[in-house]
N, C-alpha and C positions, 0 to 999 in steps of 0.2 A: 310660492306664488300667492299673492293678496288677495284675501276676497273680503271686505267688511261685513263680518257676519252683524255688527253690531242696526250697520245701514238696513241688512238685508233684513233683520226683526223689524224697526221701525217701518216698514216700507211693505211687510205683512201686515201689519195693525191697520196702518192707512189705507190699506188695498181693503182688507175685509169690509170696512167701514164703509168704501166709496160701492162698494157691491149690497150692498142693503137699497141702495136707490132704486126705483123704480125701472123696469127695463125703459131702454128708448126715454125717457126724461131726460132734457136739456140741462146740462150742468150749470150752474150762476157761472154768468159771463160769456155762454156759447149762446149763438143763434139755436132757433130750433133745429132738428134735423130734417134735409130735404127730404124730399120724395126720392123713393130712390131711382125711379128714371133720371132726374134732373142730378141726382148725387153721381149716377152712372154715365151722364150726359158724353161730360168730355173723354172719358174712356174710352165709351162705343164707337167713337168719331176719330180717334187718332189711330187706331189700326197696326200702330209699327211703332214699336218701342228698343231700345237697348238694355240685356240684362247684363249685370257686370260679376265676375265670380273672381276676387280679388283678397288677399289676405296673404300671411305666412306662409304657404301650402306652394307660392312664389318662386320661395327662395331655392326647393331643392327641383325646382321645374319637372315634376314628374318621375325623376330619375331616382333610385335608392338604391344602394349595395347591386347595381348593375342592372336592374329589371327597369325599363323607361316604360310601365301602363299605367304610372301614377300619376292622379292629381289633385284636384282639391280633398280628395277621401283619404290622401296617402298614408297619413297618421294610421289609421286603420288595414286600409291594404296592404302597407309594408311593413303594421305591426310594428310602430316606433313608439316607444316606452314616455309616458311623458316626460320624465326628467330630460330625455335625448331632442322629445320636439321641442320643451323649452326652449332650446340652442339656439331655434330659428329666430327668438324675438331681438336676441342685439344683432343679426345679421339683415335685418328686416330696414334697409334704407334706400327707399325710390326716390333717390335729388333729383331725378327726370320728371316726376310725375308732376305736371300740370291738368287740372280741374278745366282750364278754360279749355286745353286741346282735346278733353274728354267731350265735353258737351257740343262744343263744336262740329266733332265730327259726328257727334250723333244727332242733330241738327242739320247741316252737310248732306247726312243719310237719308233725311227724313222721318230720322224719327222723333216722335214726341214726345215721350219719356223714359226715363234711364232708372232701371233699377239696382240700388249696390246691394251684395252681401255688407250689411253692415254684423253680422256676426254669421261664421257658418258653423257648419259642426265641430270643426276646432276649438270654438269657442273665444277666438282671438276676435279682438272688437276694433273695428275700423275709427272708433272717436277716444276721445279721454272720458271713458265712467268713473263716477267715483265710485263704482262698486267693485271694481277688482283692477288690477295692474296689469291685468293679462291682456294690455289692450295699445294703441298705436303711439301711447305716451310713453310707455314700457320701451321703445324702443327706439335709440337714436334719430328716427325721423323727425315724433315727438308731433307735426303735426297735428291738425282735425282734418281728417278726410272726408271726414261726412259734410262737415260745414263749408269748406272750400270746394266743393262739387256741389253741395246744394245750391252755393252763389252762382256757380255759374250756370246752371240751370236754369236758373232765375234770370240771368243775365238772356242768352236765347231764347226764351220764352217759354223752354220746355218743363214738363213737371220731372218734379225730383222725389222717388220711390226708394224703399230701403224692402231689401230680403230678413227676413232674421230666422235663425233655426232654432225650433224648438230645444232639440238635440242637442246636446253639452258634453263633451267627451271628454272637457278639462276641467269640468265643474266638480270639486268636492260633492256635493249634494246629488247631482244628478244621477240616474239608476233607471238602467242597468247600465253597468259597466260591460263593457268591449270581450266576445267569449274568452280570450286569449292575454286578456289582462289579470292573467293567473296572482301575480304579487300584489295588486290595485286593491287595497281592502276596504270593505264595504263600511264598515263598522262607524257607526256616529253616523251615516250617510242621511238627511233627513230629504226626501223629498219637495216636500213643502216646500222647505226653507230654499230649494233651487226654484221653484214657481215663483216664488217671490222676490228673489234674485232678479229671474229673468223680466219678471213687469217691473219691478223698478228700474230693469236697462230700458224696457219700452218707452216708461215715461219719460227718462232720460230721453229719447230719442223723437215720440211725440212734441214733448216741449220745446226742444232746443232745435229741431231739423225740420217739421212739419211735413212727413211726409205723405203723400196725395194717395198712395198704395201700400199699405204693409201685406209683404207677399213671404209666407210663414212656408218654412220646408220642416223636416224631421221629424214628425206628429206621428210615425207608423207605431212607433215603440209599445207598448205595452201599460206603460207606467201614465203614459197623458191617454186623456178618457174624453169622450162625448161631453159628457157637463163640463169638463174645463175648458174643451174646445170654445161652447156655446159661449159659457160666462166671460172666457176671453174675448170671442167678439163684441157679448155683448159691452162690457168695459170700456175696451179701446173705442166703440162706437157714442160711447158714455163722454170720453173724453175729447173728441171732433166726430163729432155726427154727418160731416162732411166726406169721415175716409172710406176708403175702400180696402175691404181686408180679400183675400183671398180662400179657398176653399180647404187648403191644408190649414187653414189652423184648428179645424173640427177633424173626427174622425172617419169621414165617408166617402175619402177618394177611393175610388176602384183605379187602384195600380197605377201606369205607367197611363192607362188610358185617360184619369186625370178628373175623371167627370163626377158630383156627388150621386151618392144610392138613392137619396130621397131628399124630400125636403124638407127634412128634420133634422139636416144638417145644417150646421152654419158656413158662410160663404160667402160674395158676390160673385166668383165667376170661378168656372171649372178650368185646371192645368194640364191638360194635356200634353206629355213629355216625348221631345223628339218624335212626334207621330200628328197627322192630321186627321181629324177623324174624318171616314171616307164619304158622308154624305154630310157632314156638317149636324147641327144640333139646332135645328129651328126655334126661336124663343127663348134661347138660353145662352146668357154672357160664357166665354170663354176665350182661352188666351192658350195658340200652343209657345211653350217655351222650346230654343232648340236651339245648341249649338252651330258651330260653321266648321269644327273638326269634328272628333271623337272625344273630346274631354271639356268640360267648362273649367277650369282653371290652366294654368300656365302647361304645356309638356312640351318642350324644344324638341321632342323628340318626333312629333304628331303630325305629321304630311299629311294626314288625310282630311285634307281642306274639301269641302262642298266650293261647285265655282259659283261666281255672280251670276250666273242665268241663273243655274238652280234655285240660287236663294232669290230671286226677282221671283222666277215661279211661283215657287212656297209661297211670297207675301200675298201674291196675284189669289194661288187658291185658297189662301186661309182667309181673307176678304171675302172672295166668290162663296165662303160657305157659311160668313158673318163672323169670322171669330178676326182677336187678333195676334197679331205677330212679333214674339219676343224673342229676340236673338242676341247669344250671349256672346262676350269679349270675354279671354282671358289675358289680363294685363301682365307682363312680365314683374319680374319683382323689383326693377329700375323703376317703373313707374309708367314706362310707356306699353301702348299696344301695339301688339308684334304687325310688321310689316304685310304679311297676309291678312289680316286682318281688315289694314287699313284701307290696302287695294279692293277688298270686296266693298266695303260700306263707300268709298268713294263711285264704283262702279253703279250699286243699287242710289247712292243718291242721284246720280247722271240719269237713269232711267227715271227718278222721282221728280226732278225736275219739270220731266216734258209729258209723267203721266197721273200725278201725284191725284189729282181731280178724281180719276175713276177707282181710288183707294181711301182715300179718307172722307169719313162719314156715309157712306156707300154700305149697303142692306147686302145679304146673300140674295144669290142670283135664285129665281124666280122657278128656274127651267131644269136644275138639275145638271146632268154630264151634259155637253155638249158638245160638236165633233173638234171643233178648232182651238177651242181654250179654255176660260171660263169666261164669266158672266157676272160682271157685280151690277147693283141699281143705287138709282137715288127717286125712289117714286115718288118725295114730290116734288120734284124738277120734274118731273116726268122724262128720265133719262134714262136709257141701260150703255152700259160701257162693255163692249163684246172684247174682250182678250185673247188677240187671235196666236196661239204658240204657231199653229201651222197655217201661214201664209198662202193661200191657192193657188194652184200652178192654172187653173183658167179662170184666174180673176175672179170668182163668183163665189162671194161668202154666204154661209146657205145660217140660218139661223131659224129651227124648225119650234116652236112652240109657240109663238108668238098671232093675239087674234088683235091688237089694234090697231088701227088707221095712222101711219106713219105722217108727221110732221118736218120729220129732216134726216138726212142720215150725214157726219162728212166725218174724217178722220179727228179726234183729239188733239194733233199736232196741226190741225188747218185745218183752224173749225168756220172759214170763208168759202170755202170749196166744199160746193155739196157732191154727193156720190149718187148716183144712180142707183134705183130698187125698185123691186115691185111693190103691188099692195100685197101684203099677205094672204093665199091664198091654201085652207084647208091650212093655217097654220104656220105656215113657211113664209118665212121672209129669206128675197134672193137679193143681194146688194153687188154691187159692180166695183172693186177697189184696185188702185193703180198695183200696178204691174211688182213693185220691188215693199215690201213691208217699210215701213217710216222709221221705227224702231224696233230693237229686238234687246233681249228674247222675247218682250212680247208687246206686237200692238194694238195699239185703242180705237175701236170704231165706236164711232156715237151713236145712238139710235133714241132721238126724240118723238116721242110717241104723244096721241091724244085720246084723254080720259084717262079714266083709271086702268091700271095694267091687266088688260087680260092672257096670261099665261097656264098653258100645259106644262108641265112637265117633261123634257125630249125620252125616249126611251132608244138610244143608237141604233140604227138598223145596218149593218153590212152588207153591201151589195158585191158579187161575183164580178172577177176580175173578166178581162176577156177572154180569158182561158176557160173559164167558167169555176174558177180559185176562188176560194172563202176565204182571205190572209184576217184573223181574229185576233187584233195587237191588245197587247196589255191594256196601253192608255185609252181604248176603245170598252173595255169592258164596265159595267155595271158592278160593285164589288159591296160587302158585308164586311162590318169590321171584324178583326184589324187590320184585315188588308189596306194595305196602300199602293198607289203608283209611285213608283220610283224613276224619277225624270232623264237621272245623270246614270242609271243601267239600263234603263226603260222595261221595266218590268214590273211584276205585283211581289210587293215581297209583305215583309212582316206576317206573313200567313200562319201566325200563332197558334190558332184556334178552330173551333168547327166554322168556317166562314166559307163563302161561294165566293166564284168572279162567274158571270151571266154576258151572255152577245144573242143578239137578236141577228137574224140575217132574213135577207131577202132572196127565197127559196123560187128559182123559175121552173126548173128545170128536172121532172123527175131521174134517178139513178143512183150509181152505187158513186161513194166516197171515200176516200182511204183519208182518214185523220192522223196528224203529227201534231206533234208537243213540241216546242221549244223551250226546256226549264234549267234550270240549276240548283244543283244542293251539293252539300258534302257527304264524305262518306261515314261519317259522326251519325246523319240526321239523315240519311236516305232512309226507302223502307217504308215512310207512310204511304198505307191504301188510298188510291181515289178514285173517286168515278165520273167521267163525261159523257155526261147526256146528250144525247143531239134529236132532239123532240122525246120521242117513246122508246129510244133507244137506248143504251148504256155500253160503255167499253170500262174495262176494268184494269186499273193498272196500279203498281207502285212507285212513287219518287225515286228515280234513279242518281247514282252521285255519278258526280262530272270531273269531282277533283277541286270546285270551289264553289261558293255562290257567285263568283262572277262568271264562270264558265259555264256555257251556254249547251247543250247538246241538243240537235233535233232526232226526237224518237216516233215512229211506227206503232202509230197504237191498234190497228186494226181499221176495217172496214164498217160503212152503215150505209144504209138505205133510204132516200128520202123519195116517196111518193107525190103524191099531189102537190103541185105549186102552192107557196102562199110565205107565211112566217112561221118561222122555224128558233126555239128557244136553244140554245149551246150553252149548258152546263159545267162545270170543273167545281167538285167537293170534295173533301177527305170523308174517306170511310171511318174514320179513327182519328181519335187524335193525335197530332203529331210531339214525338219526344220535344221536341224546340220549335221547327216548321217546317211546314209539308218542303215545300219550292218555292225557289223563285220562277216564275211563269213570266214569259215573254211573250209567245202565239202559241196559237192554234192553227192549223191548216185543215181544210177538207178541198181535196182533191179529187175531178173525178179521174172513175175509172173508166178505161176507153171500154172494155169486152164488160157486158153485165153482168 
């Protein structure tokens, strides 16, 4: 396989040379560099993006010598030799694939920009480089993918983004090699000479594709460092003072959670992966990325689709907590995307349509959890857009933090029909909304407000059923990362770490209470200690298995006592930390007891 080491010298020389300039100095021929609010502008404001994870990794859909959990990593998880994944580049021919029915539907969807792996860890390149052959010219398609998707990008109005991975598993130069690439020898390996490599595919890719985000993955390794992270951004920043680079191309993402350690990293916005963070990050750019199965590249094998609520949800709370929402396609290796796919992103644009207004350009919500959905703003319209997932069964939408003098209230879908409300009273705003929801999963109530926004914070309060039942549901609780709510189990899962879920209840009635759990775990990961507080009390228990995380058991945790009326804090923590995670947690229950 080709790589121009002669290119790859000249292209070190040039690079060293262009990094002697001054940081931040406008290169002859560039504007100067914006501010970076104004650089960040159109970013913060489009909210919903498409990421694309497309390459070679295609052709064998997941599947290798019988084991279908493979996908874009497969090279690596199924241990394929490179000589064998070479194979895949003359099988590598999408005659399906159209650029314009790419953008379109992600247009369609509503979203605003589309990010391609133009190289991933493979190292296989979505354009024709002149720096190696291991790339989409190599291979009977011959097309530029990058260039024909950027047109049409362009064409829709949307911005055209490119991924690239640090990470090079096919690169002579690159190190470390794969544990299990026993025969792969190292020897001649020069590192450098792969840094150089790869910013001369940059440049390549800067000059000829202009892309508006370079969103950088594979940076954990060992071998790429803090300074190079920096001087990469600063470079690429050197060469469009315009872009946006992402927070992997430095060294200071913390894991899966995505966010940098300090801000001595380089970055524009934190990656947050397959996870929401549970209160959001006031003041700070970020972007959760997250597929629509279990894999970002192609697996025919993958049924495990997320539905169109769910991902309407997701986009609803990653707005409501200021970030945005990047949701990845895996294209087949024809060229098209697979039919689940395209059902979901038509479904979410149907809903973007008739709510798109209370998503783009819209601030995290003001108030925190709230009982019916979330909450995004546009404070200065002086607007809040209330997202109601649960629709009230007696008409009355209650919206408790809120201290200013109401203007208007009517639905988003019929914004001539005002709705009925109080003035806020000790904080509460009471609104009167017809009888059946407009849209689902979720609908838009308007709430135009005068002055500037005066908001509390909601802290949920639970009140007893008429039994005198405390039912304590997941999506009610107050939670610490990494927990999440989980919409399509309804539960708190991802419970990684020492993290709480909290409920606040409204305590009338002194007496005894018999508390249940409703959780799930496997029998892998049972076994973590926890304890639930219920004010000054404690019950002491461990995670029990059910036989799945999605199997449900309600368990008997004992008896407590609540004295004096008033508010009462409810608890759930690990004593320990869990081997993988504590449970998934559904409810709590306190029941009383009839004999004291």
């Amino acid at each position: 396989m080709r790589y121009n080491p002669t290119r790859i010298v000249a292209t070190l020389i040039l690079l060293s040379l262009a990094c002697t300039l001054p940081l931040h100095a406008a290169p002859s021929g560039k504007k100067d560099a914006a501010p970076d609010d104004a650089r960040m502008e159109w970013w913060r404001e489009a909210r919903f993006g498409m990421f694309i994870h497309w390459g070679l990794y295609a052709v064998p859909a997941g599947e290798w010598k019988g084991k279908t959990n493979h996908a874009e990593w497969i090279r690596t998880t199924a241990q394929i030799p490179l000589e064998t994944y070479n194979e895949f580049l003359p099988q590598f021919n999408p005659v399906k694939f159209d650029a314009e029915a790419w953008a379109k539907a992600a247009h369609d969807a509503g979203m605003k920009y589309v990010v391609i792996t133009s190289k991933h860890h493979d190292g296989f390149c979505l354009w024709p480089s002149a720096l190696t052959d291991f790339d989409v010219e190599g291979t009977p398609f011959k097309r530029d993918i990058l260039k024909e998707l950027k047109a049409a990008c362009d064409k829709e109005g949307i911005r055209f983004c490119t991924y690239h991975s640090i990470m090079d598993w096919h690169h002579p130069d690159y190190l470390p090699r794969r544990k299990w690439e026993q025969t792969r020898s190292t020897e001649g390996a020069d590192y450098a000479r792969y840094v150089a490599y790869m910013k001369g595919q940059l440049k390549e890719i800067m000059e000829q594709y202009d892309p508006a985000v370079m969103w950088f993955d594979g940076e954990w390794e060992g071998t790429w460092t803090h300074a190079m992270g920096q001087e990469l951004y600063d470079h690429l920043r050197e060469m469009d003072p315009d872009l946006i680079i992402n927070n992997r191309v430095d060294k200071g993402r913390r894991g899966m959670e995505g966010m940098s350690k300090g801000a001595e990293y380089a970055g524009d916005f934190g990656t947050p992966e397959q996870r929401i963070p549970a209160k959001g990050l006031p003041g700070v750019d970020w972007e959760s990325c997250m597929t629509m199965n279990h894999h970002w590249g192609w697996n025919k094998n993958d049924a495990g689709w997320k539905s169109s609520d769910d991902l309407v949800r997701k986009l609803v709370d990653i707005a409501s907590k200021g970030g945005n929402f990047l949701l990845n396609i895996g294209p087949k290796a024809d060229g098209t995307f697979p039919q689940e796919s395209i059902n979901r992103l038509a479904a979410m644009g149907r809903w973007m349509d008739l709510n798109s207004e209370a998503i783009y350009g819209t601030v995290a919500s003001p108030f925190g959890t709230v009982p019916f959905g979330r909450v995004t703003a546009k404070p200065g319209e002086k607007k809040l857009f209330l997202h109601v997932f649960e629709w009230p069964k007696d008409r009355v939408l209650e919206l408790p933090g809120l201290a200013n003098r109401i203007a208007r209230v009517h639905l988003l879908v019929d914004p001539d029909t005002a709705l009925e409300h109080s003035s806020p009273e000790e904080g509460l705003l009471r609104i009167r909304v017809p009888e059946q929801p407009p849209t689902a999963p979720s609908s838009v109530v308007v709430v135009e407000y005068v002055g500037e926004l005066a908001a509390v914070p909601y802290v949920p309060m639970v009140k007893a059923n008429a039994d005198g039942t405390f039912e304590l549901k997941a999506a009610q609780a107050e939670v610490t990362d990494p927990i999440r709510y989980e919409a399509a189990r309804d539960c708190l899962g991802y419970w990684t770490g020492m993290a709480k879920a909290t409920w606040l209840i409204d305590h009338k009635k002194a007496g005894a209470y018999r508390v249940f759990i409703t959780q799930a775990c496997t029998a892998a990961d049972a076994g973590t200690a926890y304890t639930v507080r219920v004010g000054k009390q404690e019950l002491k228990a461990t995670a029990k298995a059910t036989g799945d995380w999605t199997k449900f058991k309600k368990l008997d945790l004992g008896v407590v006592r609540l004295a004096a009326p008033g508010r009462v804090e409810v608890v759930v923590s690990p004593d320990q930390a869990p081997s993988f995670a504590v449970m998934n947690l559904r409810s709590l229950q306190l029941v009383p007891v009839n004999s004291p």
